[in-house]
C-alpha positions, -999 to 999 in steps of 0.1 A, spaced: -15 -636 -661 11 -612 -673 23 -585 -647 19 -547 -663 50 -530 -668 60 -500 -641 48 -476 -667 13 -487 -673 6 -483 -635 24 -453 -640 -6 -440 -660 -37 -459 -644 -25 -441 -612 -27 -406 -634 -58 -414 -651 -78 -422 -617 -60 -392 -601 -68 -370 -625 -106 -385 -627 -113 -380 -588 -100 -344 -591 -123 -334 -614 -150 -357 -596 -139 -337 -562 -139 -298 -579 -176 -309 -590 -191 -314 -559 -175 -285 -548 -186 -263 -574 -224 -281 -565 -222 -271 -526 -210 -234 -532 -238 -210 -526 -238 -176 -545 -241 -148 -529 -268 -129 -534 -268 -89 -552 -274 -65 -527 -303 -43 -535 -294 -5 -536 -320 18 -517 -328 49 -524 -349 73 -497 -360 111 -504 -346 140 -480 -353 175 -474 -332 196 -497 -338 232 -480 -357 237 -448 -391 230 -449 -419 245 -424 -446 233 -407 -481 225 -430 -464 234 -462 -468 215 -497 -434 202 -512 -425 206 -547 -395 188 -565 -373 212 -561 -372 210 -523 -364 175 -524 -337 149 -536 -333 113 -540 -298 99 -526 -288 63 -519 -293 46 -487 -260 28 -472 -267 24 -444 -283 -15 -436 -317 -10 -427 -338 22 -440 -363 41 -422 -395 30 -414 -425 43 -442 -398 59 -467 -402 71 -504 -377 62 -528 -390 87 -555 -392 122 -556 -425 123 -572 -442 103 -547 -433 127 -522 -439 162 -548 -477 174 -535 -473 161 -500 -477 181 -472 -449 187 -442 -467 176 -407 -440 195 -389 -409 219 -398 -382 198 -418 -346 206 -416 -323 197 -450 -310 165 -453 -342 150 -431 -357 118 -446 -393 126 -461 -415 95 -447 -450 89 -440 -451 101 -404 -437 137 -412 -459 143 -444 -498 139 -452 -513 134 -485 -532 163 -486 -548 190 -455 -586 199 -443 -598 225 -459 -607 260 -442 -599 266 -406 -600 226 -394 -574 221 -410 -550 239 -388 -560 226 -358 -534 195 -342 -556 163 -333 -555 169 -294 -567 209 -299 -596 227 -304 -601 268 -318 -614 292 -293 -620 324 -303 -613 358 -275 -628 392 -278 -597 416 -280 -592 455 -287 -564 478 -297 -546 474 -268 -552 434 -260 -549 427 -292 -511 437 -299 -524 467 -318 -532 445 -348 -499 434 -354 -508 397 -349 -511 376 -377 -521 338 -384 -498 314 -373 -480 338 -349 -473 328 -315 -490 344 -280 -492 342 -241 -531 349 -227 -526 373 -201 -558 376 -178 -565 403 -152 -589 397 -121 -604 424 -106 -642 409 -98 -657 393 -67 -630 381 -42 -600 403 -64 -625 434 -57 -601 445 -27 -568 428 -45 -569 427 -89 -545 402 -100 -528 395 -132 -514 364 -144 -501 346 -174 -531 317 -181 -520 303 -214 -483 301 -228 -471 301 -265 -509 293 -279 -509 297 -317 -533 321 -334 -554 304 -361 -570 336 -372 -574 372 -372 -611 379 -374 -620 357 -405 -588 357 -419 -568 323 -414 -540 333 -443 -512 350 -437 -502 360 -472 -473 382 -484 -483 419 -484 -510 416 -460 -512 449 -436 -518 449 -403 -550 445 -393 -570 455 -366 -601 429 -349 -621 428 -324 -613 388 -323 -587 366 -323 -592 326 -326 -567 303 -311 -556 272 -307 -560 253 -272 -569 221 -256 -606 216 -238 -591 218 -206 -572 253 -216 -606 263 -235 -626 256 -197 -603 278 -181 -602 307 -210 -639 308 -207 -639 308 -173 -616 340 -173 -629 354 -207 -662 361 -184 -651 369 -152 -619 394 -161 -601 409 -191 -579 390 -217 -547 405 -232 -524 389 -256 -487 390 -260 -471 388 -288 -443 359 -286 -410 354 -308 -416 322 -328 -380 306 -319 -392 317 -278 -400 280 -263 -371 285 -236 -388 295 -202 -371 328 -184 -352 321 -154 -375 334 -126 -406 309 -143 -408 274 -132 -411 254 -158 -434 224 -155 -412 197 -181 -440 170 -183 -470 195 -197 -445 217 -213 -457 249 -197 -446 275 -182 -461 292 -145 -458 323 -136 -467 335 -99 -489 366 -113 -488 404 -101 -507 419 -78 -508 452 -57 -494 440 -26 -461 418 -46 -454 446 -67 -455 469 -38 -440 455 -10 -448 487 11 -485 493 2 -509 475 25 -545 468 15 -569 486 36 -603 468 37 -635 486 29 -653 505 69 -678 484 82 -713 501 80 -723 522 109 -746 507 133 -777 523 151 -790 513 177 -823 515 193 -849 501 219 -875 483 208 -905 477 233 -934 451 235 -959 452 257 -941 458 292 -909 442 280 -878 466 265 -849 453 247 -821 473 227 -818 461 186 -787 471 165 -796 478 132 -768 479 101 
């Protein structure tokens, strides 16, 4: 057999290197795995401050992209899913609009202003307990209560019951619309828990009630209250004669005058005090 010539291996060894190149950049090309395209999100924010139980319309809202890597839970991406919804609680701009801070749509009339854990309870006021008609639905009050029946007979007390209650409505007014004058009732319905609306019967019957008017951005207790943190309410040690005026002592009501006399039956006498 004739022995190739230094050339012809020369191009067998290019041809098969050539050959198990391309084999090699196939198998490669076979085990890369493309990437996959990221998804862009989009979630709706707050465009302007929102309040509490109001219905958003486009033009309070905006639709900006999402870059961070995982979105908030119940989201929108559109605007118009979210235009007709109503705000559960106040919205600042540039909050994310979900699911849990909106509701489709509110009860009608005055149930629909009441929070799930609350109930409306409506006080007789006047003039003068009633702010002079300057309250308003949606306003903020303390119930102020003063004692002066059975055992506060010889000492009235006053004292702060209920702190930062919201007024549902003035009479049979639950609107608060622009315009509106102020308006003098003889009741005022508010918002409470059962356990506040035991008590604010309780002292509804057995003393007077007086509201006070609260600023709406007041939910800071003073210094001299103690503020209990895990009810979120504020005590107050109440007034009476004695801790306003240090110097006044209480005199209690005379005893009755007592008679007495003798009483006799038969052959026996023995002396009786009568009150």
């Amino acid at each position: 057999m004739p022995r190739l010539p230094g050339w012809a291996w020369l191009l067998l060894a290019i041809g098969f290197a050539t050959m198990a190149t391309y084999m090699a950049m196939g198998y490669i090309k076979g085990q890369t795995v493309k990437a996959p395209i990221k998804e862009e999100i989009y979630v709706v924010r707050a465009n302007t401050k929102v309040e509490q139980e109001k219905i958003l319309s486009a033009a309070q809202l905006k639709r900006v992209k999402w870059n961070q890597e995982k979105p908030p839970q119940d989201f929108f991406s559109e605007v118009k899913d979210v235009a007709g919804r109503e705000s559960t609680k106040s919205l600042a701009p540039d909050d994310i609009i979900t699911r849990e801070n909106t509701q489709t749509e509110s009860l009608s009339g005055l149930a629909g202003k009441i929070g799930s854990d609350e109930r409306a309870m409506t006080v007789k006021v006047d003039e003068a307990s009633g702010v002079a008609g300057f309250l308003k639905p949606g306003d903020r009050v303390d119930v102020m209560v003063f004692m002066d029946k059975g055992v506060f007979d010889l000492d009235p007390f006053a004292q702060i019951l209920l702190q930062n209650r919201k007024v549902l409505a003035i009479g049979q007014k639950k609107d608060n619309l622009p315009g509106d004058k102020t308006q003098i009732t003889s009741t005022v319905t508010l918002a409470v828990t059962p356990q506040e609306g035991e008590g604010l019967t309780w002292a509804s019957q057995r003393g007077r009630i007086s509201l006070v008017l609260r600023n709406p951005h007041d939910k800071i207790a003073d210094k001299n209250i103690e503020a209990d943190k895990n009810k979120e309410k504020e005590k107050t040690p109440g007034a009476n004669a004695k801790g306003l005026f240090g110097w006044l002592s209480l005199k209690s009501k005379p005893a009755p005058p007592t008679v007495t006399v003798e009483m006799i039956r038969g052959l026996d006498r023995a002396p009786v005090t009568i009150k």
